[in-house]
N, C-alpha and C positions, 0 to 999 in steps of 0.2 A: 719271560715269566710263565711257572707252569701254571694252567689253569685247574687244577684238579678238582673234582666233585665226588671223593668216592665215599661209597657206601651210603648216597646222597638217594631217596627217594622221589622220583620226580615225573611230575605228569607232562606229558608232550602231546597237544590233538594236530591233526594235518599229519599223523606222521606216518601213511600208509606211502608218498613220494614228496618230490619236492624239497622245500624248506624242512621241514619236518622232519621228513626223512635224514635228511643231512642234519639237523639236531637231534635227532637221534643216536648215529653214528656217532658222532661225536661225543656227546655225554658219555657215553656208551665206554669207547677207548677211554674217557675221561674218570672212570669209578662208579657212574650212579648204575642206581637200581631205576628202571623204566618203567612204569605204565605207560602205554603207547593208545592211542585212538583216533578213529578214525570213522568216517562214514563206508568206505570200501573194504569189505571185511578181508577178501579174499587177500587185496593188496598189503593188508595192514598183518597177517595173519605171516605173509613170505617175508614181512621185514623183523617181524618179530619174533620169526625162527629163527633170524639170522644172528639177532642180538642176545640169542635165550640162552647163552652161555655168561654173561653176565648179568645175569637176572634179568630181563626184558619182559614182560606178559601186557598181551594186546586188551583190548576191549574195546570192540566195536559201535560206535553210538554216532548220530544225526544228530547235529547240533542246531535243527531246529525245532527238535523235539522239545521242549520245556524239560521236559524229567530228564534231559542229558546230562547237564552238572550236578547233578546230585549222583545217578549213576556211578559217572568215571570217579569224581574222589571218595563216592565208599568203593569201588573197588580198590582204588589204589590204597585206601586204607585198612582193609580187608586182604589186601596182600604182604603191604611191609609195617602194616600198624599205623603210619604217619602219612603225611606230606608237609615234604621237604624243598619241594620246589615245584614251579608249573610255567611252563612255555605253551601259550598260548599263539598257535604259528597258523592254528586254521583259518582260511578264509575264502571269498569269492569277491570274483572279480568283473562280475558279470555289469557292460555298459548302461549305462544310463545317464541323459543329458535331461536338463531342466523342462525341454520341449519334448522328450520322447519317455520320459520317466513314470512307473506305474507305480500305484500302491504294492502291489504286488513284488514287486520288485524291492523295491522300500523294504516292506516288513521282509522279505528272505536276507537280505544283504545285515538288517540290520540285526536279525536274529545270527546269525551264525558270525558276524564281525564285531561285534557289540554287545549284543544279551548276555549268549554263553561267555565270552571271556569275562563280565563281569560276574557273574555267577558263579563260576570256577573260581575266581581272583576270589570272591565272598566264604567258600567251599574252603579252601586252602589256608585263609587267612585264618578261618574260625578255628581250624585243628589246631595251626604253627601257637593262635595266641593259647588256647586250652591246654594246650603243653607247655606251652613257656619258653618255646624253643629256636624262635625268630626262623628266618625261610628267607627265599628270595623266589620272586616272579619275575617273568620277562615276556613282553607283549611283543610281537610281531606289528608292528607296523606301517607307514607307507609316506616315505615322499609326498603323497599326492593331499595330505594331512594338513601339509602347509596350504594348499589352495586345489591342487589338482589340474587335470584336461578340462575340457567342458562334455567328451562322453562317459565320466568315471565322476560328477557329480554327487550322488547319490554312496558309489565308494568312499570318494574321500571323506563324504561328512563321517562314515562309519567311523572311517581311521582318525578322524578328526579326534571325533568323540573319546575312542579307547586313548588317546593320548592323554587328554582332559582326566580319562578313570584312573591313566598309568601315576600321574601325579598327586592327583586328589587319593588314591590307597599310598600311596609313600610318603606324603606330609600324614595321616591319619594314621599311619604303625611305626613311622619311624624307632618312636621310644620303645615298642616291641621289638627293636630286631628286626624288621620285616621290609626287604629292601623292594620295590619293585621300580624295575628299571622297561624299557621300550627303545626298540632299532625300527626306524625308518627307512623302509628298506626302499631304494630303488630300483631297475627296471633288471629282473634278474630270471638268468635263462635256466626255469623250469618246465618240467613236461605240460605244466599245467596252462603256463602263457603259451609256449609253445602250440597246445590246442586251440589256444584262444586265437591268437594272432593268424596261425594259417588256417584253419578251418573256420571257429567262429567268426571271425573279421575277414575273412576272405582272400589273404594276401600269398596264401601258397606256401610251398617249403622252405624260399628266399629269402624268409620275413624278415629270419637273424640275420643274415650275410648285410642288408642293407641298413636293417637298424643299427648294428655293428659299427657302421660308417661314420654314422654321427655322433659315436659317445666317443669322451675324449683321450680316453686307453684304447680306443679300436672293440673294444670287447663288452658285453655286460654282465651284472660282477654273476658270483656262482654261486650256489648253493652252500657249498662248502665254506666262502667267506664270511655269510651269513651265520652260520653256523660256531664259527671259530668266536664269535663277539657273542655270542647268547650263551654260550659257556664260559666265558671270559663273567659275562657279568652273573651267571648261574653261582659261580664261585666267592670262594673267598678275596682272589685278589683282585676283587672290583671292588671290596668296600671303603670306606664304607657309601660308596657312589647309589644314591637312591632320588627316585623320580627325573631320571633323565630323558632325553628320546635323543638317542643319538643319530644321525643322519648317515648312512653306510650307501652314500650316492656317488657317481663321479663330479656332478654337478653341484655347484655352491649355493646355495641359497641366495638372489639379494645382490651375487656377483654377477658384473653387464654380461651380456650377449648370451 
């Protein structure tokens, strides 16, 4: 099934690497027109040259800035008139356990995992209904949603939460047209765990080779799979599928061992 989006306006944050980035590309080959954003300008700036033959334009914004969602969708609307879609892929992933847990940490996780996406989701919807035009959103979110580690506490409640927002805006627009759907994404090999795992957690440049061992494809999944399902449901032939969270893990939920 082709997933096509073209001529589809649509906003992507996180999309300087990563997920993101790989939702980028992909819409990209897929027809839409891009607003891309990002906290790292520079990076966001080489992925946006890359895509700016088929319409791509960056805008740089700190999603825990408060004025960030209002920002990115007047630019994106100041660029193609509308919005027509929004992937919400940014995030952090920074540890926290019940005993080692700060406010501090708290409000940043949940501002950039939770505030902004609902914000944006509020931003996007208000346009699609004022036009008449229905849209779809798709949230990035996380395995760990279901329960989590006990040092990603703090995370999961975020992903928790956007999951609870992904369903609560898709029973409330449905009869608009307005589909928003969420991927629960598993344990997937970005630049950005990558940091995490061998520099912040300390485990070295082996980290993959060994976590590799225990998932049960030998591998863990890719940017690019990630990506193939958030344009799948960006598109028309995931309709009329709204308020989902799909599970894109190797692991089953619920199933022993």
């Amino acid at each position: 099934m082709d997933a096509r989006i073209d001529g589809k306006a649509i906003i992507i944050t996180g999309a300087a690497r990563g997920i993101g980035a790989a939702i980028a590309r992909q819409a990209a080959a897929s027809g839409a027109q891009l607003l891309l954003t990002d906290r790292d300008g520079p990076a966001l700036e080489q992925i946006a040259r890359e895509l700016a033959a088929g319409g791509a334009a960056s805008h740089a914004a700190d999603l825990t800035d408060r004025a960030a969602p209002g920002s990115i969708a007047g630019a994106c609307i100041a660029r193609f008139g509308r919005i027509d879609g929004l992937v919400n892929a940014a995030g952090l992933t920074d540890r926290a356990s019940f005993l080692d847990g700060t406010q501090a940490t708290w409000d940043r996780l949940f501002d950039v995992n939770t505030r902004a996406p609902f914000f944006l989701m509020q931003a996007a919807i208000t346009d699609m209904r004022a036009r008449g035009a229905g849209g779809t959103i798709v949230n990035i979110q996380s395995v760990n949603a279901h329960c989590g580690a006990p040092d990603l506490a703090i995370y999961s409640a975020t992903k928790g939460a956007l999951q609870t927002l992904t369903r609560n805006a898709a029973h409330a627009h449905m009869a608009e047209r307005i589909r928003v759907n969420g991927i629960n994404l598993g344990w997937a090999a970005t630049e950005s765990e990558d940091h995490m795992q061998s520099v912040v957690l300390g485990k070295g440049p082996a980290w993959r080779t060994e976590a590799e061992k225990t998932m049960p494809l030998g591998r863990l999944i890719t940017p690019v799979e990630a990506a193939r399902l958030a344009v799948y449901l960006l598109s028309d032939a995931s309709a009329p599928m709204s308020g989902a969270s799909i599970d894109l893990e190797q692991k089953v939920p619920g199933a022993p061992g």
